[in-house]
C-alpha positions in Angstrom: -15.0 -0.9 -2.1 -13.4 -2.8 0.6 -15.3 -6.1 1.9 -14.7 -8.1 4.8 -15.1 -11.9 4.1 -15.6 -14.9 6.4 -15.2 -18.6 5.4 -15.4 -22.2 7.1 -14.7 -25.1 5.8 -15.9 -28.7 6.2 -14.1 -29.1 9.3 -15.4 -26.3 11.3 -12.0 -23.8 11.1 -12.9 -20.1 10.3 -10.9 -18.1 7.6 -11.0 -14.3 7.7 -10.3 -11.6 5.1 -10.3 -8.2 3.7 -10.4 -7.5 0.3 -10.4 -4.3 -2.1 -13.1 -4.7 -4.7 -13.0 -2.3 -8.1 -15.9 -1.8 -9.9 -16.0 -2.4 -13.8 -17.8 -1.5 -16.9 -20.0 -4.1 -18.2 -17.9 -3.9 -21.5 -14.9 -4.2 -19.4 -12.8 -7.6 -20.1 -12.0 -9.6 -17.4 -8.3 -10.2 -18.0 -7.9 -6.2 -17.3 -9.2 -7.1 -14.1 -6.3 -9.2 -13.2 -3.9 -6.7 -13.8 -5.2 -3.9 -11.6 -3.1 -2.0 -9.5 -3.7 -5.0 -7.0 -1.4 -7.5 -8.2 1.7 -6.2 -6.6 3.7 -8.6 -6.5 5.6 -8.2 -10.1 5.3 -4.9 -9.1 7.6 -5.6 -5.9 10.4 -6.8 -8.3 10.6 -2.9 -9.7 13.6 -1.4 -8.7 12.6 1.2 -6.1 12.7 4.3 -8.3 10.4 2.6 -11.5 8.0 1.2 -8.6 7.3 4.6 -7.5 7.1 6.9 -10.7 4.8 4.1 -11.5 2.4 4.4 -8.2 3.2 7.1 -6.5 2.4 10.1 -8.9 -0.8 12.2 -7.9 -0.6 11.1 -4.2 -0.1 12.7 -1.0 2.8 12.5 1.2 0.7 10.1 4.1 -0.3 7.8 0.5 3.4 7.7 -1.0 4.5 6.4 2.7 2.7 3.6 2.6 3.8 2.8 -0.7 7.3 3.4 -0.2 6.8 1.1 2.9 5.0 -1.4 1.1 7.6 -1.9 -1.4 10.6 -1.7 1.0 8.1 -4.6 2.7 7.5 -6.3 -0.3 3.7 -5.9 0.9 4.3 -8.2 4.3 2.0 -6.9 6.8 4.0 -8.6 9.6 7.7 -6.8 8.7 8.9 -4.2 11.0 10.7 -1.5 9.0 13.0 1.3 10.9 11.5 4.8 9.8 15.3 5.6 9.5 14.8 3.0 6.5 12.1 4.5 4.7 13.7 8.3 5.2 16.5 7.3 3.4 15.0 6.0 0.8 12.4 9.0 0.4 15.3 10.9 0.1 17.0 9.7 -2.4 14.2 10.0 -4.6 13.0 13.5 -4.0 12.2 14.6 -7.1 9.5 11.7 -7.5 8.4 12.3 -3.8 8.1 15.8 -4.7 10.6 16.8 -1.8 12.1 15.7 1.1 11.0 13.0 4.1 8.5 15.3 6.3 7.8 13.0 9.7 4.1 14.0 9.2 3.4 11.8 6.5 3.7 8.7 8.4 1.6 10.5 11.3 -0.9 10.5 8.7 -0.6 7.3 7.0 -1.4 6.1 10.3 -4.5 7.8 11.2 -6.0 6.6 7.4 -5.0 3.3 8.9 -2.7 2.2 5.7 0.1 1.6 8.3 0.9 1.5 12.1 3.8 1.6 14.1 4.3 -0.8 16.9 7.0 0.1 18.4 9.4 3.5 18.1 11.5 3.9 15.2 9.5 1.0 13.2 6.4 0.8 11.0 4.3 -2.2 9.4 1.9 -2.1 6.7 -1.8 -2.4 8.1 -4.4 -4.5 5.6 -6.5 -2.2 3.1 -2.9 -0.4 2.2 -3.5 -1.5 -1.2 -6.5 1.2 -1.8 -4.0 3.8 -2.0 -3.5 2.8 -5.6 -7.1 0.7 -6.5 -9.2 3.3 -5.2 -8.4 7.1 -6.8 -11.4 8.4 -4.5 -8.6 7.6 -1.6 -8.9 10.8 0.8 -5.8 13.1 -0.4 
C-alpha cells in the first residue's frame, strides 16, 4: 500500500512524503519488519550482479529497469543516469536479466511511473520505485 503523508511542525513549515506500507501477520515480529525489501541501502553496497539475483528474479523487464537503475543510482531520485549506462550494464548480466537490453523496458517502467526520463539519453528514479520489490502484486 502506498500512502502519501503530510507533516508541520511547530513553526508552520510543511513536510511531504510517500511511503510504501506492507502489511503483516499479527504473529509477525517487528524486527522482520525492518529488514523488508525496503531498506536498500546495505543493499546498494551489493556488487551489481548479487544485488540483482537477489531482487530482480520473477520480474519483468519494465521492473528489473528500475532496479538496475536504482542500484546504478544508489536509490537517488535526483541522479540523471545515461540509458547508454544502464544497457551496458543489463548486458553484461544477461543471464540474470533473462536476455539482452530491449529499449521497451524503460518505455514501460515509465508509464508504471517507477522512473522518468528528463531529458534524451538520461533516466531518474521517480518515488514509489521501491514497490517493485515490497509489493509482489506489482503489475508484471
Amino acid at each position: 500500500m502506498k500512502i502519501s503523508i503530510t507533516v508541520s511542525d511547530d513553526e508552520g513549515r510543511v513536510f511531504q512524503g510517500d511511503a510504501v506500507l506492507v502489511a503483516v501477520a499479527p504473529d509477525h515480529p517487528a524486527a522482520d519488519v525492518h529488514s523488508s525489501p525496503g531498506n536498500w541501502a546495505s543493499d546498494f553496497q551489493l556488487p551489481m550482479r548479487a544485488f540483482m539475483k537477489k531482487h530482480a528474479a520473477g520480474k519483468n523487464g519494465a521492473q528489473k529497469f528500475a532496479l538496475l537503475l536504482a542500484h546504478i543510482a544508489k536509490g537517488d531520485t535526483h541522479a540523471c543516469v545515461p540509458a547508454a549506462n544502464i544497457e551496458s550494464e543489463w548486458n553484461k548480466m544477461t543471464a540474470i536479466m533473462g536476455g539482452a537490453y530491449n529499449r521497451a523496458h524503460s518505455t514501460r517502467a515509465k508509464e508504471r511511473g517507477w522512473v522518468d526520463s528528463p531529458k534524451w539519453g538520461t533516466f531518474t528514479l521517480l518515488r514509489g520505485w521501491e514497490a517493485i520489490a515490497i509489493d509482489e502484486t506489482v503489475a508484471k
